[in-house]
N, C-alpha and C positions, 0 to 999 in steps of 0.2 A: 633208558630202562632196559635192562637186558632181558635179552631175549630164549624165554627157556624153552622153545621149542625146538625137538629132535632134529638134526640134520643132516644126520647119518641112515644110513637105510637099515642097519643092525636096530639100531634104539628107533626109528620106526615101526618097524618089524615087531620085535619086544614089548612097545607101548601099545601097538594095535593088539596083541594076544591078549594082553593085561586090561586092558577096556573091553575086547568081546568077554572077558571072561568075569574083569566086575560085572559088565552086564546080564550075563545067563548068573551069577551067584544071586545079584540085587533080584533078577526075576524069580527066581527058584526060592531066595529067603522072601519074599513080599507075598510069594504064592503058599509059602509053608503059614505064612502067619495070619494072613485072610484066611484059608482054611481053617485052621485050629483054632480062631476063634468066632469063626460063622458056628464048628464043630460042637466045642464049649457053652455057644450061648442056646446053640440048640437044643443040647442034654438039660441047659439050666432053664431052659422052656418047657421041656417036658417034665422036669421035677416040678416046677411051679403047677402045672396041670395035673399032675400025681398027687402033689398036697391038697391041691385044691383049696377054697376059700374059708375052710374051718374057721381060720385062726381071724379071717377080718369078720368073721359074722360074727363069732361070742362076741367082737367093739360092739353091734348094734343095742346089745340089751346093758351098756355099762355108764351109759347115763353122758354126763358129762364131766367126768373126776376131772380132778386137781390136778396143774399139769406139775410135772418132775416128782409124782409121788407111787406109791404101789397099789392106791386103791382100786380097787376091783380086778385084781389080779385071780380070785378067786374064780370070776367071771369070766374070764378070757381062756378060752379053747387053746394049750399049746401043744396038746398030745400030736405027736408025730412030725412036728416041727422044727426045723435045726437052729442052732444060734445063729441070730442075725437077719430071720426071717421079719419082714416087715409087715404089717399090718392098715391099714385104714377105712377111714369108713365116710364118706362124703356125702352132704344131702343138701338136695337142691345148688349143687355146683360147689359148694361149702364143706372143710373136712371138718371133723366132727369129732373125730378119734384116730390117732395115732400111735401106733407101739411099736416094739422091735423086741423079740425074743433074745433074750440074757441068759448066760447062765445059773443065777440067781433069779430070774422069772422074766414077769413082762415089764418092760420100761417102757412108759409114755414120752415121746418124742415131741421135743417144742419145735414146731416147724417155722421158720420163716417163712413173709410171703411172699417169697419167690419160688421156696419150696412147694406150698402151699394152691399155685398157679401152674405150677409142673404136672402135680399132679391131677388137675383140677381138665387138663388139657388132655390128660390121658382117654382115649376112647375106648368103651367099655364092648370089644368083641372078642374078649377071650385071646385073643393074642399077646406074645411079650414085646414090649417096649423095654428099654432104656431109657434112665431118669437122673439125673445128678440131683442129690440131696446134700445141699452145705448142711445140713444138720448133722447127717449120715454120711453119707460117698455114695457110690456110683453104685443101682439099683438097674437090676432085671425085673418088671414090674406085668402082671396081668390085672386088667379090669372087666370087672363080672358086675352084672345087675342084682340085688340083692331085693328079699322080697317085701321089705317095707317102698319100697321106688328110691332106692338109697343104691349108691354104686360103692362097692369093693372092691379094694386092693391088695395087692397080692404081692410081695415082692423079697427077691432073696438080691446078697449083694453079689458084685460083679468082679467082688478082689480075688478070689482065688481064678477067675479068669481070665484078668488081666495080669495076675501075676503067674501063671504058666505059658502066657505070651508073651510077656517081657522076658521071660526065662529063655523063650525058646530065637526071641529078639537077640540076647547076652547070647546065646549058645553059637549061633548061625554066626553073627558078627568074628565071634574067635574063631571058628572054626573057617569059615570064607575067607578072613583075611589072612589067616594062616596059608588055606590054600593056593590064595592069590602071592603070597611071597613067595612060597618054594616054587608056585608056576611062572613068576617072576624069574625066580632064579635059574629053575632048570630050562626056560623058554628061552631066556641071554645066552645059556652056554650050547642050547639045541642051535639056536638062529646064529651063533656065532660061527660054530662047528660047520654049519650048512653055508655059512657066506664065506671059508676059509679059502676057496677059488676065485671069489670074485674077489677078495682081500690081494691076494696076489697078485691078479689081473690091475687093482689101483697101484700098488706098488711097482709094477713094472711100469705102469704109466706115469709112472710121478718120475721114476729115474729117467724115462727116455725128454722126458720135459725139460730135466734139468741141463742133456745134452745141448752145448751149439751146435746144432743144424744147420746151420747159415752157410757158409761155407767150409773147404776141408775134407779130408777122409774124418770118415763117422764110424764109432763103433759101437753098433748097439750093443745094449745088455741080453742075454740069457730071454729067452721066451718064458712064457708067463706060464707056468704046469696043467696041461688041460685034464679036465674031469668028465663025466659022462656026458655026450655028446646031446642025448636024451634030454637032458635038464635046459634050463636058461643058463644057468651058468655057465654049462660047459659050451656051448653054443656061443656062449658073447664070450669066452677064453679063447676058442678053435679061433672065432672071426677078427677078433686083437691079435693071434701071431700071425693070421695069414696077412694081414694089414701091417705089420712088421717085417713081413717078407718084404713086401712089395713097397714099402720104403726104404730097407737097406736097398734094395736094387738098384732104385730108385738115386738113393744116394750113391751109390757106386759110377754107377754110370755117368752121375753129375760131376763126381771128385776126378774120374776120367776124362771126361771131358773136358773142367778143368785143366788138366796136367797138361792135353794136348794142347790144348790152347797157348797156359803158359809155356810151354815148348817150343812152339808157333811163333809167339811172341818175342822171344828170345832168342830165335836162332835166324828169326827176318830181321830183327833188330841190329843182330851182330854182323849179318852178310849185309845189309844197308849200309853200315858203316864206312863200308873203304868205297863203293861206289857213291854216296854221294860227296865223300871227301874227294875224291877223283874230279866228279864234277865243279865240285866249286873251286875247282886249283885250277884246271882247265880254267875255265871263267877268269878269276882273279888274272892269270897268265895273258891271255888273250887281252886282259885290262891296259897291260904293262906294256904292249905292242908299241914298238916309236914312231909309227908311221902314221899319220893320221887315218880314222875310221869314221865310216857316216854316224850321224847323230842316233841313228836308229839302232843300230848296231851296237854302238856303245850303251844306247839304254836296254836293251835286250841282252847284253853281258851283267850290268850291273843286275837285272834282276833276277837271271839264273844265278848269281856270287847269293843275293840275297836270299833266296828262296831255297836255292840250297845250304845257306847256313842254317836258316831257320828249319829246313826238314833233318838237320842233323841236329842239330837241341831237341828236336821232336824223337830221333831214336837214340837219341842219351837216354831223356825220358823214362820211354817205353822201357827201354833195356833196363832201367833202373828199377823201375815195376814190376818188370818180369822176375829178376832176382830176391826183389823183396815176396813179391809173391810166394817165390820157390822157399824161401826161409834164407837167406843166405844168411849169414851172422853178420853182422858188421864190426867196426873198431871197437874196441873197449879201451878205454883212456880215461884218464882225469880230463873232462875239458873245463876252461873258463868261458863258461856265457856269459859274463861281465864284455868280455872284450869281444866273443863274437858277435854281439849287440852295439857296441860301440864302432865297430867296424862295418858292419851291415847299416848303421844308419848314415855312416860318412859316406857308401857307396851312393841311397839311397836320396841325400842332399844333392850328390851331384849329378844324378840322372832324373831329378825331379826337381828342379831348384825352382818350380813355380808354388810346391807343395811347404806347409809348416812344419817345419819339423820338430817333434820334442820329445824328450828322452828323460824318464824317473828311474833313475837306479838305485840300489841299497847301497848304504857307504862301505861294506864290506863286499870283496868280490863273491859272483854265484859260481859252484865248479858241480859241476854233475857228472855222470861217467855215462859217456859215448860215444862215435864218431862225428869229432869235432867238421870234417867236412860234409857230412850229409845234414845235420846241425845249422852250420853256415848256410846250407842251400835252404831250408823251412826258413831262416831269417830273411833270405833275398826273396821266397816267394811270396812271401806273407806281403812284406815289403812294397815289391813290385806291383801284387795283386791290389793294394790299396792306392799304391802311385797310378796303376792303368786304369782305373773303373771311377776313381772319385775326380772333381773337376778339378781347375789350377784353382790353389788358393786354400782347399781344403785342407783342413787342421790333421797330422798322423800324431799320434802320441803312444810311444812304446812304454811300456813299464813291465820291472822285473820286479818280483819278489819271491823271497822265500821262507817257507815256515819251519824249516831244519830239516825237512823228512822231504820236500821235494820244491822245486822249483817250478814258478807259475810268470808265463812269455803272457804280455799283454798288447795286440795292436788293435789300437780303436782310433778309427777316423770320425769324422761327425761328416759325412757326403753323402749321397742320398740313400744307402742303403739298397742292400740286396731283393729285391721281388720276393714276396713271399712262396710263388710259385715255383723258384729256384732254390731254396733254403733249402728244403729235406735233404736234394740231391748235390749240393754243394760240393761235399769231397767226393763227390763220384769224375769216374775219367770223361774227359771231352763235353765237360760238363761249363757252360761259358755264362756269364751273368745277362751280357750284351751281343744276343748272335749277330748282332746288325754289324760290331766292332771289326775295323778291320783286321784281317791275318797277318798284317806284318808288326801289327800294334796290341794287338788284343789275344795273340798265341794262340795255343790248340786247346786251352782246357785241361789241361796235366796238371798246372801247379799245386793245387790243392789238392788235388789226388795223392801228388807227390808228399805234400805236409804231411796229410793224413797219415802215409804207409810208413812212412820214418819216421813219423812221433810212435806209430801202434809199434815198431822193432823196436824202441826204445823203451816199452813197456809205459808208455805215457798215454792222453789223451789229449784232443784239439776236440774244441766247442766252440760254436757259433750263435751269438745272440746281438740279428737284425733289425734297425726299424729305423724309421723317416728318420735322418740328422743325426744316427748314434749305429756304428757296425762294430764288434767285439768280437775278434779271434782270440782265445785264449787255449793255450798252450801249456801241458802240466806233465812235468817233466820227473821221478820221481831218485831217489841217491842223489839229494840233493845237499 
């Protein structure tokens, strides 16, 4: 069912003036027409007391005529009586005689007894009552004791009453609801006029939403045009740009500190390099020695060679992060990911020969344009990552496909899958599935950092979708 309630503050705004205002119209027309006709029926009270009973006394001496006929019209008092005055005469609770002045004279009224009971109900204190006569219509009536012990009725009708209220009904209706549309109309363009600050103030809000904030230099929009400080609006405009101040700042200082950082990163990364290639040459050299060396000594060479291998693939890495980071560009090329999948998986059989290996390609090769060795390396990590984390024996199954517009990498193991509590933060750095895993086995946590940053240079995406017995990296690669 849709839902037609306002949920704007304009058309709020709008619809609450337009209900206060049906409401004072509907009070003000309900109060004009109770009036005018408390007003009405009180004039037509007093004219009935003005007439006074003439006209029902001449019924007492007319016997009991024929009804629907003119006899004793002779008899019947209508001096000073208007058309449509009513007459009766009731005895012993019983009417007796009834007429209604005509312009042609007095007409005798056949009353039903329902009419008949109306009237019969009426108490005779000289006050006016109201009466519905199906015979007649709707009667302003007085009843007076007459001097046989007979009660008299008196009564003029109540249409020229009701019908200067229903007039005054038709007149208010047009005229209110007229009023309620132009204050409809001019109260949309007043309330619109008056919310044209905070209109702006959402508009600046909507664009600054739309920026990535996440990371990056940020460049806010244009502040939001302040108005009298006085008002709410201008008040909630001032306290939105100072709040825009103090998140560019904000953001400046983050995007700085950034840069320093990648800076940091990048320039320890690149001075790392020759020392600990130095160390591990030392080492390996020392290996090469011909003279025999204690057993101790040889295994404390071998593991500074190791450990300093392993700390130099750690600031390839980094150094490779730091660049991506910075924007560097990378190659632009036609590459074949046909074959650097096919070569990634022949690496992969033979540093993992306990693992299944299997391979779904398209019978047409995949070529997409980018740097085919950073490329290669997302294949080896992906790879590796599913070779070091799942146990021997575990199924890897790579599959390419493409839909013309971009190329989509698939490696799904079926091994126990990733911790849910690991998931979110997956492609983040030094981010490990198994900290318990050893460091010479289990790496620093880069690789998929690394995926991550060279798919996003590629203008591509990697998504991950984990659970008991099924883990799916897919890879979406787009000039495909």
């Amino acid at each position: 069912m849709r839902d037609l309630r306002p949920h704007t503050l304009r058309a709020r705004l709008t619809l609450g003036l337009l209900v206060l205002l049906a409401v004072s119209c509907a009070a003000v027309g309900l109060a004009a027409v109770v009036e005018l006709n408390g007003f009405l029926t009180s004039r037509l009270d007093e004219q009935l007391t003005e007439t006074g009973n003439r006209f029902a006394v001449s019924l007492e001496h007319k016997g009991e005529p024929e009804k629907n006929d003119h006899d004793g019209d002779e008899h019947a008092d209508t001096r000073r009586q208007a058309t449509g005055t009513f007459g009766a005469r009731l005895k012993n609770g019983t009417v007796t005689n009834a007429a209604v002045v005509r312009p042609t004279g007095t007409l005798n009224v056949d009353l039903t007894a329902a009419d008949r009971e109306r009237l019969a109900a009426v108490p005779a204190d000289g006050r006016g009552h109201s009466v519905g006569l199906s015979a007649l219509d709707d009667y302003r009536v007085i009843a007076t004791r007459g001097l046989d012990g007979d009660i008299l009725i008196t009564g003029m009708p109540l249409e020229p009453v009701e019908a200067a209220v229903h007039r005054l009904e038709l007149v208010a209706g047009i005229v209110f609801g007229a009023a309620l549309t132009a204050a409809g109309v001019a109260g949309a363009l007043w309330v619109r006029w008056s919310l044209r600050p905070l209109s702006r103030v959402a508009a600046t809000a909507t664009r600054v939403s739309e920026l990535p904030l996440a990371s990056g230099e940020v460049a806010l929009p244009p502040r939001a045009p302040e108005s009298d400080p006085r008002g709410e609006v201008g008040r909630v405009a001032g306290a939105f740009n100072r709040m825009l101040g103090h998140v560019e700042d904000a953001l400046t200082k983050r995007h700085a500190s950034e840069e320093r950082l990648r800076s940091f990163a990048a320039d320890a990364s690149h001075e790392l390099r020759t020392p600990v290639a130095s160390v591990r040459g030392h080492a390996e050299l020392a290996l090469l020695h011909p003279g025999p060396l204690p057993p101790e000594i040889t295994r404390a060479l071998q593991r500074i060679a190791a450990e300093s291998t392993r700390m130099g693939a750690m600031v390839d890495d980094l150094l490779l992060l730091a660049r991506l980071d910075a924007g560097r560009p990378l190659e632009t090329a036609p590459v074949d990911l046909t074959r650097l999948v096919l070569d990634a998986l022949t690496d992969a059989r033979a540093t993992g020969s306990g693992h299944r290996w299997e391979l779904d390609l398209p019978e047409d090769p995949v070529t997409v344009t980018g740097d085919a060795h950073r490329l290669q390396q997302v294949l080896a990590n992906l790879l590796s990552n599913a070779r070091l984390h799942t146990p021997v024996g575990t199924k890897v199954t790579v599959t390419l496909e493409t839909d013309g517009s971009a190329a989509s990498l698939k490696v799904h193991d079926d091994g126990p899958g990733i911790p849910e509590d690991i998931q979110p933060g997956v492609f983040e750095r030094f981010t490990r599935a198994d900290r318990s895993t050893k460091a010479e086995t289990g790496g620093a946590g880069l690789g998929l950092s690394i995926v991550a940053a060279v798919v996003e240079a590629h203008g591509g995406s990697v998504t991950l979708d984990s659970g008991p017995g099924s883990t799916t990296f897919t890879v979406r690669i787009g000039d495909a």
